[in-house]
N, C-alpha and C positions, 0 to 999 in steps of 0.2 A: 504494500500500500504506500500510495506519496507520503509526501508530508500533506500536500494541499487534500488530499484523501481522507488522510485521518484530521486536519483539523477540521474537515466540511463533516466529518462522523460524529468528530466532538461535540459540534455544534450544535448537530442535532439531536443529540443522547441527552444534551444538557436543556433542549425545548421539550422535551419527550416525557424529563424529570416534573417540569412542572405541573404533569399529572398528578404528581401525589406530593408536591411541594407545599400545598394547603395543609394538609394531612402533618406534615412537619412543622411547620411554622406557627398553628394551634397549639403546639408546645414549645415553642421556643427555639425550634430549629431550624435545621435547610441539612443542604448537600449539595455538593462541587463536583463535576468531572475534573479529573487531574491529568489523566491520561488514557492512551490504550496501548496496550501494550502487541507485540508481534504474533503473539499465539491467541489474539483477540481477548487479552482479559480488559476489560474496563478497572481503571482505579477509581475512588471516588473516595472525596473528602467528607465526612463529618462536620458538622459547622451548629455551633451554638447549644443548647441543651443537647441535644445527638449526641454529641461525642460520649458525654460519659452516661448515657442512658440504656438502661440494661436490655430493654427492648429491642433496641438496634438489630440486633442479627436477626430477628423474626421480621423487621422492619426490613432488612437486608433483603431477604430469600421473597418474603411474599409481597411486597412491594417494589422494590427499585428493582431486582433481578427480574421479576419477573413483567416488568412493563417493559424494561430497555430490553429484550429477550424475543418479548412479543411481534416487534416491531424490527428490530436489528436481529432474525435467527443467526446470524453468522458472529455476532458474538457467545464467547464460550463460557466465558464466567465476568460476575461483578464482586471485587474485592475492596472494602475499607483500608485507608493505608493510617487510617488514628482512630479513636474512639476505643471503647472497653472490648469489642469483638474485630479488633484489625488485623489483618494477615491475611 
């Protein structure tokens, strides 16, 4: 993939996010695309109550994996790189 590829991917993974950006932001949060990586994993930043909210990984899988997933199949995984469930 370009670079212009993957920032036109980023772009859109991060308008895509605004699906469930309400759903965060009721609590105090949000979440960042950071990057993508070569083997298609999405990173994504934690931002605001998120990060240290124990929820996040159920917030992870059945929300943000599974919208940016929906839409982008060719991405393979979505990982946290901060917050209580990052790696």
């Amino acid at each position: 993939m370009s670079e212009s590829e993957k920032e036109s991917l980023i772009k859109n993974i991060d308008l895509t996010l605004d699906e469930i950006r309400p759903h965060l932001k009721v609590d105090g949060g949000d979440i960042e695309v950071v990057d993508i990586t070569a083997d298609m994993t999405v990173q994504v930043k934690w931002v605001g109550n998120c990060i240290n909210c124990t929820m996040s990984a159920m917030t992870m899988r059945a929300g943000v994996e599974q919208t940016i997933k929906a839409k982008y199949p060719e991405i393979q995984n979505v990982v946290a790189v901060n917050g209580v469930n990052a790696g």
